[in-house]
N, C-alpha and C positions, 0 to 999 in steps of 0.2 A: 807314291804320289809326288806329283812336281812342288807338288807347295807345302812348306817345312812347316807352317801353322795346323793345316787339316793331318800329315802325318803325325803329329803331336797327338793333337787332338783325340784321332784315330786310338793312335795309341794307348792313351790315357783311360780312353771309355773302354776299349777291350782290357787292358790291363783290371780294374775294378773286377771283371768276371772271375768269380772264384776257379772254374774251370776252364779258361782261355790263358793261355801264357803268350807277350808280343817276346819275339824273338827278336826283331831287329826292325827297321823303319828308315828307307833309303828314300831317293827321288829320281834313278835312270835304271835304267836296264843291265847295264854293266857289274852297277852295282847289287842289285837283287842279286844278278844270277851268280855274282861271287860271295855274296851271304846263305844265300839257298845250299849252296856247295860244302861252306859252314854246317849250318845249321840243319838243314833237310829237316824243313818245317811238314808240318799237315798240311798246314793252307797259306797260301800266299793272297792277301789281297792287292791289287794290284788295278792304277787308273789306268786311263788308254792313252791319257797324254802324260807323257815325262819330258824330263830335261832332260837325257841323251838315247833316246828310241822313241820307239811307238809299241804301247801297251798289245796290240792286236801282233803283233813280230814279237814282243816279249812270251805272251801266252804259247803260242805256235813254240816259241823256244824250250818255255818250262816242259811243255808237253815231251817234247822230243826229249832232253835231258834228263828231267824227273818224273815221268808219270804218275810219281804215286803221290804227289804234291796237287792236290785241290788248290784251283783259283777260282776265287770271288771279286767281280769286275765290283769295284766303287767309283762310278764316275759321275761327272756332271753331265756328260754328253746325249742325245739323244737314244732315249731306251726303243724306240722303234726303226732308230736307225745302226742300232750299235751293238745291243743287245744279241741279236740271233749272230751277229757275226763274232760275239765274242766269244757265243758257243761252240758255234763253228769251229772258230780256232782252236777250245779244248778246255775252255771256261765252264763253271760246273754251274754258273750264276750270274746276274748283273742285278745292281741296286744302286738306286741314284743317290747322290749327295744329298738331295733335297728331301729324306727319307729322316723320320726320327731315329733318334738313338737304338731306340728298341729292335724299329725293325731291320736294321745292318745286323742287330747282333742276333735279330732272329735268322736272318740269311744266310750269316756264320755259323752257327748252330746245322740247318739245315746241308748246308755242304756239305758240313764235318762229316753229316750222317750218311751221306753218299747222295742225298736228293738234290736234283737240278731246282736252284732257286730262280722264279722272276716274278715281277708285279703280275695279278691275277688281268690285270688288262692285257699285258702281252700275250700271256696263259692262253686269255680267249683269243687272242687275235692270232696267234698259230692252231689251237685246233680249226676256230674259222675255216683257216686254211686247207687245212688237212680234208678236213670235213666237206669242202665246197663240191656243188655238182657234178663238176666238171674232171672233178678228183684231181688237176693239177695245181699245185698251190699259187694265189694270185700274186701278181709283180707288177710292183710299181718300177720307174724308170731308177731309182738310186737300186733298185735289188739287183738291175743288169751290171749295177761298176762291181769294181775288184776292191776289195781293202783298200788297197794303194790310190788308186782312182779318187775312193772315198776321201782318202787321207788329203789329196791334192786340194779336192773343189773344198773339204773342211780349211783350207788354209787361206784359198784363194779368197773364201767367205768372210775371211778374217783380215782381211783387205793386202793381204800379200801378194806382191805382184809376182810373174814367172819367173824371175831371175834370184828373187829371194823364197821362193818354195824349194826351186833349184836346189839353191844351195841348202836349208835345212833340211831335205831329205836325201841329199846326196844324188842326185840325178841329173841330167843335161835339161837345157832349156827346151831342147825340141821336145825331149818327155813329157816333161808338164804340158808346155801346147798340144801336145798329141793328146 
């Protein structure tokens, strides 16, 4: 997580579980994936926004690196927007911030066991999918971007103009306009 308070925090509530041990508690991408190399945890929790990556390029990372390393996405962001892509990427789970205590540690629990964790709202809203007449699952206009894509219009949203998304994602200006 980007933010040294909620990884504390984080920490301290899984820490209490008699059967949970925290391993380590960073805030970029760099640094997981050189504690992970460490440590070679069960599970990694991990947000989608840090201070030097992007959680969705982390996940896709661990996956390729550690596969036998379980990630549970803990973020604030959008669970209809964020969620299926963090599966996607090789995430076993998503649970929002705004989630009591219990049920983050219920979703940890559930990973550990190998089961894909999400809110029963999402749940329904992919068999929905699965299930529809038509049998092809429905898409809204963000289901057509790319991660990256996503990651742009998230920043743009956030009043950053093209030449400063630019540079915090490492890309040229014509990219982002594109």
């Amino acid at each position: 997580d980007d933010h040294e308070l909620v990884r504390g925090g984080l920490a301290e509530m899984i820490g209490r579980e008699p059967d949970l041990t925290v391993c380590g508690a960073v805030g970029d991408a760099p640094a997981a994936m050189a504690r992970l190399r460490e440590v070679e945890p069960d599970l990694l929790l991990a947000d989608l926004t840090l201070q030097d990556g992007d959680g969705l390029e982390l996940i896709k990372e661990v996956q390729a690196t550690h596969p036998q390393v379980r990630v549970l996405v803990v973020s604030m962001h959008d669970e209809t927007l964020y969620a299926e892509r963090s599966i996607r990427a090789g995430a076993m789970g998503f649970v929002s911030k705004n989630e009591p205590a219990e049920a983050i540690i219920n979703a940890i629990h559930d990973v550990l066991r190998g089961r894909v964790h999400v809110s029963k709202h999402l749940a329904d809203r992919l068999l929905q999918r699965m299930t529809s007449r038509r049998g092809a699952p429905e898409e809204g206009p963000l289901d057509a971007l790319s991660d990256r894509e996503v990651e742009v219009l998230n920043l743009l949203g956030e009043g950053l103009n093209s030449r400063d998304v630019a540079g915090r994602l490492h890309l040229s200006t014509k990219t982002v306009h594109t």
